[in-house]
N, C-alpha and C positions, 0 to 999 in steps of 0.2 A: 633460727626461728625465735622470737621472743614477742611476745605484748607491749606496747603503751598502755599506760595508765593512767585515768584521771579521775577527781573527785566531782561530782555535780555537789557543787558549792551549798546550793539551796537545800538538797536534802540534811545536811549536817543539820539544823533545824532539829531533825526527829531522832537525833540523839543532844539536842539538847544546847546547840552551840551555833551560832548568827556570823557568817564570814565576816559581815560590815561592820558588825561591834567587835571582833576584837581580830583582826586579819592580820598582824603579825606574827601573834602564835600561833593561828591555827593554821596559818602556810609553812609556819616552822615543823611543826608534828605533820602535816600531809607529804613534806618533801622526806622526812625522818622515816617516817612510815614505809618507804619506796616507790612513793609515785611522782608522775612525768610531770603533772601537770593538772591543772582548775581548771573547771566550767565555771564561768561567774554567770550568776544575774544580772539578764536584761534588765536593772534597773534605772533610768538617767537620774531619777531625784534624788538617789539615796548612792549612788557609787560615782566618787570623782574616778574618772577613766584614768587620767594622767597620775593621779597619786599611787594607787592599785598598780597601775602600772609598771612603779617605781617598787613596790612591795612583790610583786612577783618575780620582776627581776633581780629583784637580792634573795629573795627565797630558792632562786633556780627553779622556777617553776614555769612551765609553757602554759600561755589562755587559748588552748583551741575554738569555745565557743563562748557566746552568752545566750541565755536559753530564755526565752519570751516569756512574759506575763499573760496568758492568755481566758483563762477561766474566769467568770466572777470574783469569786472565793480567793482566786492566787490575784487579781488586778485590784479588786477593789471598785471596778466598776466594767460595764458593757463595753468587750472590745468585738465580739463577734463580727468576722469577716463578711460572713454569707447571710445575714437576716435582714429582713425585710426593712426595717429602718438606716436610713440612711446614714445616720448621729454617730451610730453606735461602729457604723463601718469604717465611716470615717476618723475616727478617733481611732481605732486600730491601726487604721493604716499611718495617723501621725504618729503615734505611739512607737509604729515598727520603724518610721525612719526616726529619730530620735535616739532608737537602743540601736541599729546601725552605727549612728555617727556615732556611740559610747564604745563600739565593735571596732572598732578603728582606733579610737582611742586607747583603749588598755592593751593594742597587736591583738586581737583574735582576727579569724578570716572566716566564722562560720555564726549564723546566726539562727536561732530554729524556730521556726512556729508550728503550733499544733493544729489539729484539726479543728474546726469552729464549733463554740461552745455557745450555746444561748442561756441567761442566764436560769431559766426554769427548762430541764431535760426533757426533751421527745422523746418518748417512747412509745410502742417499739420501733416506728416511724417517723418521717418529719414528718413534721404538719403541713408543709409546701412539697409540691413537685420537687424531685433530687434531681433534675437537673437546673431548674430555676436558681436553688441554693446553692448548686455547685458553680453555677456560674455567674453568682453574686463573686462565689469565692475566687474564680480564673479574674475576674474584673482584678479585686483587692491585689491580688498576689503579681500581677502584671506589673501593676505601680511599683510595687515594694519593690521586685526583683528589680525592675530598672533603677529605681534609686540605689540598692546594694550593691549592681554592678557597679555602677560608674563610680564606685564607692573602694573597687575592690574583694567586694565581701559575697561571702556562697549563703546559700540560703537551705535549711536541710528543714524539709518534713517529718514531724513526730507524728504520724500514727497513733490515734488515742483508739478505745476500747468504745463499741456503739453506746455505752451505757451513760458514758460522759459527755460523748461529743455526739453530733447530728448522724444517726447511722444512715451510711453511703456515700457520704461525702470525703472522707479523708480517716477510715475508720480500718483500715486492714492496710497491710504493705503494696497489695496487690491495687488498692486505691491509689496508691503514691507513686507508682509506677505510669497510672494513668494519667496523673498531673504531672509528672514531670513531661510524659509527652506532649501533654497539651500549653507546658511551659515554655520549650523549647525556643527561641537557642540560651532562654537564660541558665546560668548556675543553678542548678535546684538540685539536690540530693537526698537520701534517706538517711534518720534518723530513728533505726528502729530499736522498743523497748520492751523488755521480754513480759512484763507485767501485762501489758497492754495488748501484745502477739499472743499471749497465750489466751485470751478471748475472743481475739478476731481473726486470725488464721489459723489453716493447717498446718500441721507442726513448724514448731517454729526454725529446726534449721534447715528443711525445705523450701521455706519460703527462703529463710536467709541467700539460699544456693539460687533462688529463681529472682532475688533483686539484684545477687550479684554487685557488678560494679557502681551501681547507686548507690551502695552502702557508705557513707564518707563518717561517721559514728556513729557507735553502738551504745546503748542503754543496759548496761548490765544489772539485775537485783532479780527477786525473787517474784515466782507468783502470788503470794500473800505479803509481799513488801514487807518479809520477815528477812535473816539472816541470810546471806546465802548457803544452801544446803536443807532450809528448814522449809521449804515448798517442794512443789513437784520439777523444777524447771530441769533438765538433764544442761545442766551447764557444759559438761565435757563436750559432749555431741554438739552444744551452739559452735562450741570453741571451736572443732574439729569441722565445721561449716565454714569459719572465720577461715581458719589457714585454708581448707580448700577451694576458697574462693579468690586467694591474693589476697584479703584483706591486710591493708597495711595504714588507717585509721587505729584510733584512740578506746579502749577502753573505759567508758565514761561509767563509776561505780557508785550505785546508793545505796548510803547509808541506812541500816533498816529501822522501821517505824518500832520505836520503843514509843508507848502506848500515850504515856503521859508525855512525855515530851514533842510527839507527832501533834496531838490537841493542842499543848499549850502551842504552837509555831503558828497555827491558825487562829488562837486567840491575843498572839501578838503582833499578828499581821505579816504573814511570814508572804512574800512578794507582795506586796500592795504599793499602790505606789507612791504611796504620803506616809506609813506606816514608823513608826518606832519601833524597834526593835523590843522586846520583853526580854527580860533578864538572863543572864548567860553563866553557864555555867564556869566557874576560873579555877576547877581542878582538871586539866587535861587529860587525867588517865584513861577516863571511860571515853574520849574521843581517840585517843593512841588507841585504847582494847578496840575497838570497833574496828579503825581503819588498818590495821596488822591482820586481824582475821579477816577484812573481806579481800585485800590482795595477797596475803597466807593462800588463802582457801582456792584463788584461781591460778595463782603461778603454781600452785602444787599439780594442778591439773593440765597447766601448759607443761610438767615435761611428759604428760602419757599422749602427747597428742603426737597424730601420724605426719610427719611431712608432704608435703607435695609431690610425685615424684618428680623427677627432674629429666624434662626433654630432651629427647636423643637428637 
């Protein structure tokens, strides 16, 4: 029994450090560190697929995923699948085949999109009918899925929290379960994230246990997007849902929000899609300290975990 491990590339940002400005060192200390392998950003304008490509393959690192641009704030402009404007749907949808074909490019075979984000937040409700909106959202996601088949490429659901994205649409695990039905026969799988699950379902490794084999990666961080260990998440018991369910997916781990350096990554444009990068820090240690304690802190709790039994 053992874990994979990966870094979601984008969160390094909130300790302080940009993959795209300087991705040689920082895949040298991630692979140093002991992990599998990077999530990169779904970015096209800002990540050559084939160069990247050539830097993870000399760092020994595997590209599981590239993780969409999806929110205002993380795009830089209106990508919303499901709203009423036509403009905004449709640039998402070219947007997601474009980070496709960059998905293909650097070997990933997993692509993720979140729940639909409008740029001013509904609350507590949409302001449209939830199935109108949802089925803005089955239109969008049809195209895409057929572009990323014939493409090769899986497509996995992040589950965001009601407070970010349009609540009922794509806003609890138990939502993504329902769109994959209504996907079917394409590729589509979950991507769930413990920040995000601990708002919008019940506990989180019952749910884990009731998605089962739609799991294809996991979101591992905290409920307050602090260290792991320094919120309430019982990571053991997640873990201990992972092995009893077969999971045999990627540990995808973020780096937690150190206060100032989480701000400045949004004041430097941290996923946008024309963005410069803001300055980076080029003493490595505090990215070593960070990435050693958060796969420290989970392989130390993979060995108290229960095995499987084994079928007579």
């Amino acid at each position: 029994m053992g874990f994979k491990y990966s870094v979601v590339a984008e969160t390094l940002s909130f300790i302080g450090y940009d993959i795209l400005e300087n991705p040689q060192a920082i895949l040298k200390a991630v692979k140093d560190a002991g992990y599998d392998a990077i999530d990169l950003p779904g970015n096209p304008s800002r990540v050559d697929g084939k160069a990247m490509r050539r830097l993870t393959d000399a760092a020994g690192l595997a590209v599981p995923e590239m993780l969409g641009a999806w929110a205002y704030f993380h795009a830089g402009e209106d990508r919303c699948l499901s709203g009423p404007d036509e403009v905004p749907r449709r640039r998402g949808i070219e947007y997601a085949k474009k980070a496709i074909d960059l998905v293909v490019e650097v070997g990933a075979h997993l692509f993720e999109i979140c729940a639909p984000q409008p740029p001013v937040p509904e609350l507590p409700f949409s302001t449209e009918p939830i199935k109108v909106v949802r089925d803005r959202f089955l239109a969008a996601m049809r195209e895409i899925c057929a572009y990323a088949t014939e493409r090769g490429v899986a497509i996995l659901l992040e589950p965001l929290n009601p407070y970010e994205a349009i609540p009922g649409v794509l806003t609890s695990v138990y939502d993504a379960i329902h769109v994959i039905e209504d996907l079917r026969p394409y590729d589509v799988g979950i991507q769930p994230d413990i920040f995000h699950m601990n708002m919008s379902d019940p506990t989180v490794p019952d749910t884990l246990r009731a998605a089962g084999r739609h799991i294809r990666h996991m979101h591992i961080n905290e409920t307050n997007h602090g260290p792991l260990g320094a919120g309430h998440a019982d990571h053991r018991a997640i873990l201990q849902a992972l092995v009893d369910i077969g999971y045999t997916g990627y540990l995808a781990v973020y780096m937690p929000y150190t206060t100032q350096a989480a701000a400045a990554s949004v004041a430097h444009g941290y996923g946008h899609a024309d963005a410069k990068a803001g300055p980076v820090s080029r003493d490595l240690s505090d990215l070593r300290f960070h990435l050693e304690q958060t796969i420290g802190y989970l392989k130390n709790l993979e060995q108290t975990l229960v095995p499987p039994p084994i079928a007579a």
